[in-house]
Backbone as a ProteinNet text record, in pm:
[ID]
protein_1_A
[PRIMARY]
XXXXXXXXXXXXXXXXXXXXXXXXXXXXXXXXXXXXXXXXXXXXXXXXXXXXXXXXXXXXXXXXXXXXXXXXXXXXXXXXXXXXXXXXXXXXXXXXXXXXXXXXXXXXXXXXXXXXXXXXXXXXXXXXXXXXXXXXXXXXXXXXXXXXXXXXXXXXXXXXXXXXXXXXXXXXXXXXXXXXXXXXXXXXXXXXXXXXXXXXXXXXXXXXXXXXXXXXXXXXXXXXXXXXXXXXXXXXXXXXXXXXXXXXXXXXXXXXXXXXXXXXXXXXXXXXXXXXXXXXXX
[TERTIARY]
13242.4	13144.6	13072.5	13066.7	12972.9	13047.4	13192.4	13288.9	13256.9	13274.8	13281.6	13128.1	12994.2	12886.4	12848.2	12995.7	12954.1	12991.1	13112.4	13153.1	13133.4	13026.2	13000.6	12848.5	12835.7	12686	12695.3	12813.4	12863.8	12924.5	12971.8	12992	12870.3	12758.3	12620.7	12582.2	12593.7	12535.6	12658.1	12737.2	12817.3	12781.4	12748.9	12749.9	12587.4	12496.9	12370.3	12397.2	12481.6	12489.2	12512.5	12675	12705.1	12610.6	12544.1	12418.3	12286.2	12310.9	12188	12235.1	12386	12441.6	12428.6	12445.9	12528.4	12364	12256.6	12090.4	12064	12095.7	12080.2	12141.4	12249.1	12340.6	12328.9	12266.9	12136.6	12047	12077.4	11955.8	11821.7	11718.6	11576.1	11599.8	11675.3	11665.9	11763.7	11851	11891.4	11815.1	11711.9	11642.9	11543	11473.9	11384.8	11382.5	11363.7	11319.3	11385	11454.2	11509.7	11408.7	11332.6	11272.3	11259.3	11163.2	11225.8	11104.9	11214.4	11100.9	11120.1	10977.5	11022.8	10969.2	11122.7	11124.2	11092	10972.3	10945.1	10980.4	11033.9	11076.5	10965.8	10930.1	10851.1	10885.4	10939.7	11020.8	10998.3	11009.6	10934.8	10800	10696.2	10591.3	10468.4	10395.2	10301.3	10213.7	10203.3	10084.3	10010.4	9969.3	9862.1	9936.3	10061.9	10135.6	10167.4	10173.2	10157.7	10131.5	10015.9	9896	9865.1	9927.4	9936.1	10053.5	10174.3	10265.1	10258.1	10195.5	10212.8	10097.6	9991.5	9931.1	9957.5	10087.4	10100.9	10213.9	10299.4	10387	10334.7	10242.4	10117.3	10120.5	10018.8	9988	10089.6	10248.5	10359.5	10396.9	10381.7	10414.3	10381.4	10170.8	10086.3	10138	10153.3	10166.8	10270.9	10402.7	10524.3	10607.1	10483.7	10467.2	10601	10608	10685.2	10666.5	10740.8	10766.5	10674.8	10722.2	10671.9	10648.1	10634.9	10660.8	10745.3	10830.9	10870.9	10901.5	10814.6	10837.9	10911	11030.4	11130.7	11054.6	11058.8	10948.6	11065.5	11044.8	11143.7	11061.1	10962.5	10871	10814.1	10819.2	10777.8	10598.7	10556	10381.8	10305.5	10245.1	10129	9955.5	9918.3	9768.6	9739.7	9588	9512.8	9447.7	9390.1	9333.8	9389.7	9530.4	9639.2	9689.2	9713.3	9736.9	9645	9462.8	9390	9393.4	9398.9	9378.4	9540.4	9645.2	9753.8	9777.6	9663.8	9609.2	9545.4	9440.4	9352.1	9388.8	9491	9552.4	9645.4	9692.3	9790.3	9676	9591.2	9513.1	9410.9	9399.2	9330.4	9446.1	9553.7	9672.9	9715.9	9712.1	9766	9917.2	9936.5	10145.5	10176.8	10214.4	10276.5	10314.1	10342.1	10396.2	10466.7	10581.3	10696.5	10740.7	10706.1	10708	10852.6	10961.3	11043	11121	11126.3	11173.5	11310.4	11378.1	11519	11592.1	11694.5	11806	11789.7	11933.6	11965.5	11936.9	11873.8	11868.3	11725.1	11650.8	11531.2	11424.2	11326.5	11188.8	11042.4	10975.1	10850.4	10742.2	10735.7	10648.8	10510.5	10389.2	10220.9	10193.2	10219.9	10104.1	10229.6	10348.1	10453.8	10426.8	10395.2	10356.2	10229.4	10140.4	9971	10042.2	10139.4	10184.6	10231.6	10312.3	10418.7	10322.9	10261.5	10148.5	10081	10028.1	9959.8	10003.6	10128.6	10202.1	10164	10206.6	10207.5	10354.6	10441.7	10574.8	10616.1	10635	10713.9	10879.3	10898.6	11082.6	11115	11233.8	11296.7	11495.3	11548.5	11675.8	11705.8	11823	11877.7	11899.1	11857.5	11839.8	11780.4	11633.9	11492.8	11438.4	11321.1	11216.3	11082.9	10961.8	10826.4	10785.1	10655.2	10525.4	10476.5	10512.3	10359.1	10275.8	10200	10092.9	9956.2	9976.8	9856.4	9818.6	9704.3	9685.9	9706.2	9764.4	9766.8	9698.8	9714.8	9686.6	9739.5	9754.9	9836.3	9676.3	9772.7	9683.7	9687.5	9561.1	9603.7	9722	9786.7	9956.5	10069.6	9994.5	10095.7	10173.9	10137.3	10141.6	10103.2	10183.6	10164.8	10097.2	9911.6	9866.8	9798.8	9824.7	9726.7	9555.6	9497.3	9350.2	9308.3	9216.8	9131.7	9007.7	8991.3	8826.4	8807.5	8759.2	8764.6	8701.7	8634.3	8604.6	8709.1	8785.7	8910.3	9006.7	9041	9080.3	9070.5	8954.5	8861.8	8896.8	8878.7	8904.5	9026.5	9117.8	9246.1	9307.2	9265.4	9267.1	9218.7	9103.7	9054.1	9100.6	9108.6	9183.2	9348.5	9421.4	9536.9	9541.6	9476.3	9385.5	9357	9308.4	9217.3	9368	9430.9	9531.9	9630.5	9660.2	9757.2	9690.5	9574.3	9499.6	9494.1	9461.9	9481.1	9604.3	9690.3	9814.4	9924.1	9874.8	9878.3	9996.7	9969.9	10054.2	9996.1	10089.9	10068.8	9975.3	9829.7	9726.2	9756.5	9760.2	9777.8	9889.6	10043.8	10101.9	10085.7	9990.7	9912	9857.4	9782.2	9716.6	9767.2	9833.1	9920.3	10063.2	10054.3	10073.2	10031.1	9862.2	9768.2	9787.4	9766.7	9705.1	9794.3	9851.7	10043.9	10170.4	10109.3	10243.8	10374.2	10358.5	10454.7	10576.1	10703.6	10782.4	10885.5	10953.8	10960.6	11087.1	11224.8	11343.9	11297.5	11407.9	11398.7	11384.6	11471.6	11440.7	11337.4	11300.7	11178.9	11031.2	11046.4	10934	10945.9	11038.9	11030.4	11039.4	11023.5	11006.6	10893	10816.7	10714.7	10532.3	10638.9	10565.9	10454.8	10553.6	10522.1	10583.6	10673.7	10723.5	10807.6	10844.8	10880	11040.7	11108.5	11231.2	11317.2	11404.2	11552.5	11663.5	11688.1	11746	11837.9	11982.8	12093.4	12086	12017.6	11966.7	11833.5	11829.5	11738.8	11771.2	11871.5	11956.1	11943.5	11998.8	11952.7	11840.3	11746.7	11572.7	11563.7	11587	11490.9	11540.4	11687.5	11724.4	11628.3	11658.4	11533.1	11412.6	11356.8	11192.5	11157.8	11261.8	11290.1	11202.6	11101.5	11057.8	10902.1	10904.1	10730.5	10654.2	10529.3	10426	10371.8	10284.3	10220.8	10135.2	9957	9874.8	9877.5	9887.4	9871.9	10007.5	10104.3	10189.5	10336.1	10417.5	10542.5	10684.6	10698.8	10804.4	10938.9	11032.2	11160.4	11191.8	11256.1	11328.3	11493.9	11541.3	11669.4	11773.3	11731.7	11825.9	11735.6	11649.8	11543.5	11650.9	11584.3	11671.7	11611.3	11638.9	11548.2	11555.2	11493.3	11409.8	11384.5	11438.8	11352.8	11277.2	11124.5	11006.4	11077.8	11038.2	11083.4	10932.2	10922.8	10801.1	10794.4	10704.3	10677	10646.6	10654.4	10717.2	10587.5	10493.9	10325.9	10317.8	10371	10410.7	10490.4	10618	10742.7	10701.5	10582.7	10555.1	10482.7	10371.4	10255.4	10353.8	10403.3	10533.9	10614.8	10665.5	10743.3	10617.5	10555.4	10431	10375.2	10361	10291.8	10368.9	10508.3	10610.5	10542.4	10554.5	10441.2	10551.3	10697.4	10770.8	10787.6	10770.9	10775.7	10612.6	10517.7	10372.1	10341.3	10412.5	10433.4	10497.5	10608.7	10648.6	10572.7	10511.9	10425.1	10345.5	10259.3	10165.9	10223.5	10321.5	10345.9	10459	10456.6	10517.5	10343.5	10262.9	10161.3	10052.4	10081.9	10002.5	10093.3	10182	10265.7	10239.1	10245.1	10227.8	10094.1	9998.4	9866.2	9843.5	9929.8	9904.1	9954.6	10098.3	10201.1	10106.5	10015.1	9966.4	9859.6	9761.7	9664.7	9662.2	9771.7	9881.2	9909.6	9941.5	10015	9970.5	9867.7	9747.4	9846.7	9820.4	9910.1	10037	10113.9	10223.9	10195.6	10076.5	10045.6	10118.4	10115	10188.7	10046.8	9968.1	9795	9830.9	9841.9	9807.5	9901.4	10044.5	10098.9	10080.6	10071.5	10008.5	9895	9802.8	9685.7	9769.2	9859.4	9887.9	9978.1	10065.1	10149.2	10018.4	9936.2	9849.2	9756.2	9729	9681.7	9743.7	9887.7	9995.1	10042.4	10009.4	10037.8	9920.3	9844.2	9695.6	9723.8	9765.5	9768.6	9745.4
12239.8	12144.5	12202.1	12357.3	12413.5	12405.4	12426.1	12372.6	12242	12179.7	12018.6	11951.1	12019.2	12023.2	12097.1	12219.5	12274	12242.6	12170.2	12101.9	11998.4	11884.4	11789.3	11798.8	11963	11999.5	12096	12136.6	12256.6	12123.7	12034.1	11965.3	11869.2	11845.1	11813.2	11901.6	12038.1	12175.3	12174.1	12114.9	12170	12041.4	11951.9	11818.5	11814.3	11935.4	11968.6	12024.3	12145.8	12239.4	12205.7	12120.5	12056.8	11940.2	11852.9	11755.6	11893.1	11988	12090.1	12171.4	12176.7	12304.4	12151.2	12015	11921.5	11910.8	11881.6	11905.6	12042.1	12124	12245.1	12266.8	12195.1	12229.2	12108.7	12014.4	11884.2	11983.7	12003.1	12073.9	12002.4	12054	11987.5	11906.4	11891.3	11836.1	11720.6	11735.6	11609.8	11531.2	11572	11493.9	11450.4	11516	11431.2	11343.2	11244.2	11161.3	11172.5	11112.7	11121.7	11089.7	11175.8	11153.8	11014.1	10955	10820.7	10857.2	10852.4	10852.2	10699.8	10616.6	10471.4	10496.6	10442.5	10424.3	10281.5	10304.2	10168.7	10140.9	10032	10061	10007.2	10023.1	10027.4	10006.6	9886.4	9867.9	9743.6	9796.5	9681.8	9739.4	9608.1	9621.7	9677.9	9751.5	9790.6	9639.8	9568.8	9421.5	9419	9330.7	9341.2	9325.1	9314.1	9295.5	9439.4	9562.1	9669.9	9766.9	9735.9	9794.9	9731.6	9606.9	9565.8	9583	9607.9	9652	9813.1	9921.2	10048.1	10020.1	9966.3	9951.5	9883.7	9809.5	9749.4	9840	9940.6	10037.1	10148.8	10210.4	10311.2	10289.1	10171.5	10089.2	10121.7	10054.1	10054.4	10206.3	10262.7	10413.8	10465.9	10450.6	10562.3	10463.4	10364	10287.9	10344.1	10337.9	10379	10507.7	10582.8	10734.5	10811.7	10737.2	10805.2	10923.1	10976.5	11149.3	11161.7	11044.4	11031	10886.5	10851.9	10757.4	10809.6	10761.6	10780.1	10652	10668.5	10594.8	10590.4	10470.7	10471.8	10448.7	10495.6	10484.6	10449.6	10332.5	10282.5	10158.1	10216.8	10109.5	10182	10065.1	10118.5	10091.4	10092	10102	9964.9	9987.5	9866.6	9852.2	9776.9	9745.5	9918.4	9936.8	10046.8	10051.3	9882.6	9877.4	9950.4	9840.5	9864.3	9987.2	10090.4	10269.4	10294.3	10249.5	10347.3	10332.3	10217.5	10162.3	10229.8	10262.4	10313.7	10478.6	10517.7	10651.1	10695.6	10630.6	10613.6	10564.5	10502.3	10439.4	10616.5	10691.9	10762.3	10877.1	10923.1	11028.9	10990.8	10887.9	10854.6	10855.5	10827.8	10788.6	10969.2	10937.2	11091.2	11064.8	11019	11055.9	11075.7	11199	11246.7	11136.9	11160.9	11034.3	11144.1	11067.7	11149.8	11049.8	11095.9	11011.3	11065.5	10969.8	11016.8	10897.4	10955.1	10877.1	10842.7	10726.7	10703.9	10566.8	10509.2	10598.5	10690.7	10748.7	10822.2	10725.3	10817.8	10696.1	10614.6	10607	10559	10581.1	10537.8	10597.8	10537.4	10678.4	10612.7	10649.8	10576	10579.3	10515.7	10542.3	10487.2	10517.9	10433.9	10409	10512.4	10493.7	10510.8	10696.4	10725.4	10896.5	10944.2	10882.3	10871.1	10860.3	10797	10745.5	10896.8	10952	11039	11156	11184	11300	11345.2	11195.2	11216.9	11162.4	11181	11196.2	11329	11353.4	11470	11547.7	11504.7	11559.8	11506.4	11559.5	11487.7	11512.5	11500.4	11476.8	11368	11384.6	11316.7	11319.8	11212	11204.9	11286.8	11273.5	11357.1	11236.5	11287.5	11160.9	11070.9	11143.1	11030.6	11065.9	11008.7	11025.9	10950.7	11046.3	11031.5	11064.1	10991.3	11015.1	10889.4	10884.5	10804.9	10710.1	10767	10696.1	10655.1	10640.5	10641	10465.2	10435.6	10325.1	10207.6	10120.1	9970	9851.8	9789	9624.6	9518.3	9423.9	9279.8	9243.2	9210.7	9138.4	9019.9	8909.2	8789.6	8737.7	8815.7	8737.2	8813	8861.8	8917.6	9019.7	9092.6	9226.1	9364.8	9439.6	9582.6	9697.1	9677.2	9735.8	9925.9	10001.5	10127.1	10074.5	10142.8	10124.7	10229.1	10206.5	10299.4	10362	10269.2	10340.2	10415.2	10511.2	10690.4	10662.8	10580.4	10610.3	10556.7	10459.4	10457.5	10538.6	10645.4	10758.8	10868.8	10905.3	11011.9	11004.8	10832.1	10842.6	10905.7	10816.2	10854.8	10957.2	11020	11184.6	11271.6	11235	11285.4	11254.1	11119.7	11103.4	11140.9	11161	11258.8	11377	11483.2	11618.1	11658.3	11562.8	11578	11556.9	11472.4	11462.4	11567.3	11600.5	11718.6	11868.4	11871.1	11972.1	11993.4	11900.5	11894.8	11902.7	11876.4	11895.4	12044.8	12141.1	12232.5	12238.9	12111	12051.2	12079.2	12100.3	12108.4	12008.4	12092.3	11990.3	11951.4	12076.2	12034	11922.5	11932.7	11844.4	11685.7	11686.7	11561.7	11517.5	11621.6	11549.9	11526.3	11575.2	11535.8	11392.9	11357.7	11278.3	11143.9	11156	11056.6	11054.4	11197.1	11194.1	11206.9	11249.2	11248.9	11152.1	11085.8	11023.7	11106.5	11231.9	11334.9	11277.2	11274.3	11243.4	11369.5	11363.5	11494.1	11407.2	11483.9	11423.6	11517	11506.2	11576.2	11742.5	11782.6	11930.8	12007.9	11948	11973.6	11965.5	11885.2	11833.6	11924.4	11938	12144.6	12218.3	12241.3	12340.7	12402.2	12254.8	12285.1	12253.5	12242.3	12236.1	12089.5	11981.3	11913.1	11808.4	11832.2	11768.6	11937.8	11892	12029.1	12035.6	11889.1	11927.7	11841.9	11864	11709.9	11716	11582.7	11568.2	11429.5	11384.6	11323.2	11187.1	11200.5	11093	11132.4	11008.8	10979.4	11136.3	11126.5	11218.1	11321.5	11362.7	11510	11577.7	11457	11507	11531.5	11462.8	11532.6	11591.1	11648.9	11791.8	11899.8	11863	11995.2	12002.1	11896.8	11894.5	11971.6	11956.6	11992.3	12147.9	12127.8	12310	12255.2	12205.6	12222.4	12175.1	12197	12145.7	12020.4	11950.4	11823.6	11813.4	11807.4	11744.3	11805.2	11930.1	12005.8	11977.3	11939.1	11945.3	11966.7	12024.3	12087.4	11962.8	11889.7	11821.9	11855.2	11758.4	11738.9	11684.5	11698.3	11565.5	11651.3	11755.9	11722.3	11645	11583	11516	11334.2	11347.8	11210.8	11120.7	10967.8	10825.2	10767.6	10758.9	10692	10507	10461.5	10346	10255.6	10141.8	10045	9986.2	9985.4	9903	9737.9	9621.8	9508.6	9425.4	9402.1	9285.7	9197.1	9169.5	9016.9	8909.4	8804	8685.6	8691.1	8682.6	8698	8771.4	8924	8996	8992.2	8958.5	8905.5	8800.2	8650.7	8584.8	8643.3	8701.1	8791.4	8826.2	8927.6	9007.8	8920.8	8788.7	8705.1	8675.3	8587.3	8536.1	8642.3	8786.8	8844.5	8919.4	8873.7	8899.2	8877.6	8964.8	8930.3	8806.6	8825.3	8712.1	8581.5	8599.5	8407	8395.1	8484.5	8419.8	8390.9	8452.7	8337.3	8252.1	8206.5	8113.6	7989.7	8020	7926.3	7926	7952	7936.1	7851.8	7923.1	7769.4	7658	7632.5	7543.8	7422.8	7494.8	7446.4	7419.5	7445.6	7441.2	7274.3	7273.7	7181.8	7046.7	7108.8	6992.9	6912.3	6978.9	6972.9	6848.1	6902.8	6848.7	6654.7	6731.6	6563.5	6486.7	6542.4	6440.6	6374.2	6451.2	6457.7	6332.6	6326.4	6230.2	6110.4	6103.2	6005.4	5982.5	5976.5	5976.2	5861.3	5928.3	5808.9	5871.4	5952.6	6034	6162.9	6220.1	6319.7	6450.5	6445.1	6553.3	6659.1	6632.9	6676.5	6802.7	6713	6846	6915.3	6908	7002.3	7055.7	7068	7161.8	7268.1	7204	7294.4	7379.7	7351.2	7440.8	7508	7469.2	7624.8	7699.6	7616.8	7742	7891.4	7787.8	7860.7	7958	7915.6	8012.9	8142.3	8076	8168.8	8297.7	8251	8356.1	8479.9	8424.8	8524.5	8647.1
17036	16981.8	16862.6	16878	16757.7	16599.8	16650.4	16513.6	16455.2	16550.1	16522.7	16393.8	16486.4	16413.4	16312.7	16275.3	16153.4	15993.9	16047.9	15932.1	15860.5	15954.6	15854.8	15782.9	15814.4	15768.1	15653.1	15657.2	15565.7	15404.9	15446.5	15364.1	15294.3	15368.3	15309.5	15224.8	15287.5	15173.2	15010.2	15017.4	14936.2	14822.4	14887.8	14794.1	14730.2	14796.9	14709.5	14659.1	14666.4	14601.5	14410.5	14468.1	14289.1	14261.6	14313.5	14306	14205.9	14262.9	14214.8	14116.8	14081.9	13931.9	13841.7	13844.2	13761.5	13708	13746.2	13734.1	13644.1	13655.6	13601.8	13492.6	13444.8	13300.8	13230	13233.1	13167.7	13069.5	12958.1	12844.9	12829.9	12797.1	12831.4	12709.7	12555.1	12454	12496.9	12614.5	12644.3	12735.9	12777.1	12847.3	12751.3	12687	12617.8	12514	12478.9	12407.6	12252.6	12258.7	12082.6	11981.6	11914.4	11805.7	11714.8	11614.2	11532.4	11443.9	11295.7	11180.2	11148.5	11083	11083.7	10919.7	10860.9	10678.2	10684.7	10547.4	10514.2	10339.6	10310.3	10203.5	10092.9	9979.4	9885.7	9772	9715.7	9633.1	9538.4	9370.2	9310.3	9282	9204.6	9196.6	9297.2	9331.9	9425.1	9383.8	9521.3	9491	9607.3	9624.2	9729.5	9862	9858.4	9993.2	10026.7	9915.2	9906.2	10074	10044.7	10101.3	10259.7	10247.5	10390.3	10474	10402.8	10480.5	10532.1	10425.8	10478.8	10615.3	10579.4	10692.9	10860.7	10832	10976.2	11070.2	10951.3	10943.1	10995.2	10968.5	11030.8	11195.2	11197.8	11305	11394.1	11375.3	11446.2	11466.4	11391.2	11450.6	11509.7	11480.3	11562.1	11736.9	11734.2	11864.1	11928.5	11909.9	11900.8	11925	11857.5	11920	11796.2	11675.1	11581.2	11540.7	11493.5	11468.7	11313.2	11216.8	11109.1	11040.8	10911.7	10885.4	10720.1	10670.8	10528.7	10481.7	10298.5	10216.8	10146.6	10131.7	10000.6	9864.7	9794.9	9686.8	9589.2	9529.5	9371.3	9343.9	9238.6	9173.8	9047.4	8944.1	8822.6	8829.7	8945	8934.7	8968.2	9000.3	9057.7	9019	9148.4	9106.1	9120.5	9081.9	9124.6	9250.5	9313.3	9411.8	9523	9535.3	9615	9609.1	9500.1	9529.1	9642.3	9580.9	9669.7	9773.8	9800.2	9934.6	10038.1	10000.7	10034.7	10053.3	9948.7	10004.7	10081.5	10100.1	10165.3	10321.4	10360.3	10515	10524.3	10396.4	10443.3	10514.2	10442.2	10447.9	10627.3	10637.3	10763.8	10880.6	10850.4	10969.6	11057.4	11170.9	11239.5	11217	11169.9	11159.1	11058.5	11001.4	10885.2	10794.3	10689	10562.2	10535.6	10466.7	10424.4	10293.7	10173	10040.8	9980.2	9960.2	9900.8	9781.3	9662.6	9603.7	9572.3	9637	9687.1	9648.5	9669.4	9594.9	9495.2	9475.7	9362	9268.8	9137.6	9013.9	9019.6	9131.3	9139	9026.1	9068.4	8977.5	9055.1	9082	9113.1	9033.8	8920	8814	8815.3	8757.4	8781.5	8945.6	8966.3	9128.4	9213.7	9181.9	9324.8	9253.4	9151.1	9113.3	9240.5	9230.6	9281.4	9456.4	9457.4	9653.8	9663.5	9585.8	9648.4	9614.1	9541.1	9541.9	9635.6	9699.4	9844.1	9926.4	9929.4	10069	10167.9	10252.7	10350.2	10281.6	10288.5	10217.3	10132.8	10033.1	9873	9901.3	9846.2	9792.6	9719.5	9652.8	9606.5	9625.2	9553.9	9555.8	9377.1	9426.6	9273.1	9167	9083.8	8916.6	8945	9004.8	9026.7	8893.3	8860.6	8785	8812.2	8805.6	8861.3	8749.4	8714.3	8565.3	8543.7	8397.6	8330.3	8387.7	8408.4	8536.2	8497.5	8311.3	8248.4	8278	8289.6	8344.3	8239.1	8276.6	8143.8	8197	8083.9	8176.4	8040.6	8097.1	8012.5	7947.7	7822.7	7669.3	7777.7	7675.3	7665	7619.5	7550.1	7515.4	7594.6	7726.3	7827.6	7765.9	7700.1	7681	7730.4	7761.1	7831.9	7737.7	7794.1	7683.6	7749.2	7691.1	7722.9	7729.4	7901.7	7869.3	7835.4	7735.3	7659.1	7688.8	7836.3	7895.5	7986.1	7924	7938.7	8104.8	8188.5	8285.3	8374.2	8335.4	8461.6	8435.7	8346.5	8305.9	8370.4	8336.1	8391.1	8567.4	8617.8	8782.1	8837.5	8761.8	8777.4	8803.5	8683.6	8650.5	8798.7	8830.1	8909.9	9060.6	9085.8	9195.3	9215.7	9136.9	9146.2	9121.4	9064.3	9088.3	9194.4	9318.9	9392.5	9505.9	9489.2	9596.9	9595.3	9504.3	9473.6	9506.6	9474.9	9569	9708.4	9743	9929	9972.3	9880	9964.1	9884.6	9815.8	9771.7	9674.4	9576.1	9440.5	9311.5	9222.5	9112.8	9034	9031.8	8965.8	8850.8	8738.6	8580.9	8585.6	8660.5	8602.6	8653.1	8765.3	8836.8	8724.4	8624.7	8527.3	8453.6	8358.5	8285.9	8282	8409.2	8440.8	8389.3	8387.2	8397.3	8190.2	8170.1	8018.2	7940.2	7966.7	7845.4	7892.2	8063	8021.1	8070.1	8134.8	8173.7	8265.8	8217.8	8339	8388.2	8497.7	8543.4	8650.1	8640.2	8752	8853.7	8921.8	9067.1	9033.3	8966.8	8988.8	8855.5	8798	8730.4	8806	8912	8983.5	9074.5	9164	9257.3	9183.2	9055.7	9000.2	8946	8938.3	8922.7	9006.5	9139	9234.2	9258.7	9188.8	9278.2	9341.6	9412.6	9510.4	9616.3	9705.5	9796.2	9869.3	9840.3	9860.4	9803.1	9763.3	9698.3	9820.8	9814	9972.6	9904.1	9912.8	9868.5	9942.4	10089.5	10180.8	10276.4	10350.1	10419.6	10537	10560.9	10684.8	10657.2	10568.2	10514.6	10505.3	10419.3	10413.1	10594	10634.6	10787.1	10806	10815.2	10855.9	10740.7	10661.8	10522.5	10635.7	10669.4	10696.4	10772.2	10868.5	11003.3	11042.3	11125	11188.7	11072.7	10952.5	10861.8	10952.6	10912.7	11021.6	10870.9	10911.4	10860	10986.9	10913.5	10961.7	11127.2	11105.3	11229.6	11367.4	11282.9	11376	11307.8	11405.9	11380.7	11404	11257.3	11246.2	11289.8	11422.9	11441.3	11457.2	11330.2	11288.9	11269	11267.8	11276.6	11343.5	11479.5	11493.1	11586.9	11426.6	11425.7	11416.9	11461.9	11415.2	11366	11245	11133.4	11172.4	11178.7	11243.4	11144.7	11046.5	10954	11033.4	10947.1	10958.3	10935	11029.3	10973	11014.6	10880.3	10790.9	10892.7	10955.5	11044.2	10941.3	10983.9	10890	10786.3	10834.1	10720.5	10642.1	10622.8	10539.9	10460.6	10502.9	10438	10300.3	10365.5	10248	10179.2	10235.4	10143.1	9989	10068.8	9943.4	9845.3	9896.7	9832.9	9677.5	9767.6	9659.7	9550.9	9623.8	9498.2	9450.4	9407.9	9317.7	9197.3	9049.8	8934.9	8878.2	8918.1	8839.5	8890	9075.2	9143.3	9089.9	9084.5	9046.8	8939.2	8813.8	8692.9	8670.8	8770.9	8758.5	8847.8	8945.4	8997.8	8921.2	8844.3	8757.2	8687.5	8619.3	8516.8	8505.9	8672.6	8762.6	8764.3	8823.2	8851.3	8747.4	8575.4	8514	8434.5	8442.8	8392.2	8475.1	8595.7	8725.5	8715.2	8660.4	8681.8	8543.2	8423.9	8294.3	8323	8419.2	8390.7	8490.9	8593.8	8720	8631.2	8583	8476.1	8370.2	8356.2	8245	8259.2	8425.6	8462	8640.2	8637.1	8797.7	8855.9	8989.1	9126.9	9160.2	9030.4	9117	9248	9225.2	9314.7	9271.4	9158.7	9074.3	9037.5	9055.9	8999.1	9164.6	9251.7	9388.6	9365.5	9350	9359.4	9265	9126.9	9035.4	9069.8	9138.5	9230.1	9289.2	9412.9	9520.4	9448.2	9325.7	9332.9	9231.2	9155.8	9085.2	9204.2	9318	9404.2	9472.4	9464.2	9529.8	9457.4	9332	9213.4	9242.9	9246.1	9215.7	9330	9451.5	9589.3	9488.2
[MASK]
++++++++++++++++++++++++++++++++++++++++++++++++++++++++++++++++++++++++++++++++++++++++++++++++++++++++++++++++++++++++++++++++++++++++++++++++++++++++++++++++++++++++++++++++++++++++++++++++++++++++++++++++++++++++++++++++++++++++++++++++++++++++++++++++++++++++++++++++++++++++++

């Protein structure tokens, strides 16, 4: 009988035994949690839809429990409001920003210079170009004019000085930026310290990143899954509308509309002239 009861107990032990080696050769990096940097892309004019998308992008990460957030940066420059206000969400947010200017061939010129400065990590792609960031604004005959007043200058100056400092970047050519107009590709810009790595993709940059610390913590991202941010539908129009080219064309969709209703009262051609002028303005 003692046979009989030893064998179907000897075979319980054996089926913990491999139940307890198959547990044991499980690596702790396969158990935990696959990393996610969430890219948001940034592309075009910086407008007031700008500033509300990095912000709902933030939001979704710090929630989300993202590793980072990175910006595709390819814009020839925007409002000023909308920079600060985009610095200002990066510098308050606990999740790293990772500013990179992407595709190959890109450019993040004016405001997208001022984004990627004060990022947490700069980079770029190869045959980018970042600079003249000297501030303009449209004539009355919609012309791209240089401003001349030494105190939104002077800010400028100072508020990209000041960002490139904190994040231990090349001040003079921050300024120079602002006051000459300086443009600088990818490897002129690590060379001269300000940006910190060139990376061919998205994939690559986080393997580079991989082990830096940001904002008191130690980035891993080598084997991150980069994550697109997707626009909820309110954002999506925000962005549509404050296109500078659908908002001149609603303008003078709606300035025409306004003239023929004006002209010719009872078609109801007068309101819609209003609403795309109003649509225009967003």
């Amino acid at each position: 009988m003692k046979a009989n009861l030893a064998h179907p107990l000897n075979g319980c032990l054996s089926i913990f035994l491999l139940f307890f080696l198959a547990l044991s050769s499980v690596s702790p990096s396969a158990c935990a949690a696959q990393a996610v940097v969430l890219a948001v892309e940034l592309q075009g004019p910086i407008t007031p839809a700008s500033d509300d998308i990095v912000a709902a992008a933030l939001q979704e990460a710090e929630k989300g429990g993202s590793s980072a957030v990175m910006l595709l940066l390819d814009t020839p420059g925007g409002g000023l409001t909308e920079t600060y206000e985009i610095l200002k969400l990066m510098e308050e947010s606990e999740v790293p920003v990772i500013g990179y200017v992407y595709p190959s061939g890109a450019a993040a010129w004016s405001a997208g210079t001022l984004i990627l400065i004060g990022s947490d990590v700069a980079a770029m792609a190869p045959h980018c170009i970042i600079g003249s960031a000297q501030p303009v604004h449209l004539s009355p005959l919609g012309q791209v004019e240089p401003v001349n007043d030494s105190k939104t200058t002077n800010a400028i100056v100072a508020l990209i000085q000041e960002k490139a400092r904190s994040q231990g970047r090349n001040e003079t050519a921050a300024r120079e930026f602002v006051l000459s107009n300086l443009n600088l590709n990818a490897e002129e810009a690590k060379e001269y310290g300000v940006i910190e790595y060139i990376a061919a993709s998205p994939e690559e940059l986080l393997r580079q990143i991989n082990g830096s610390r940001s904002k008191n913590v130690t980035l891993n991202t080598s084997q991150a899954r980069l994550e697109q941010f997707q626009m909820p539908l309110n954002l999506w129009l925000l962005k549509m509308l404050s296109d500078p080219t659908l908002a001149g064309i609603l303008m003078l969709v709606g300035l025409y509309a306004l003239i023929f209703g004006l002209s010719s009262p009872g078609i109801g051609s007068e309101a819609l002239g209003v609403v795309a002028l109003a649509l225009g303005l967003i």
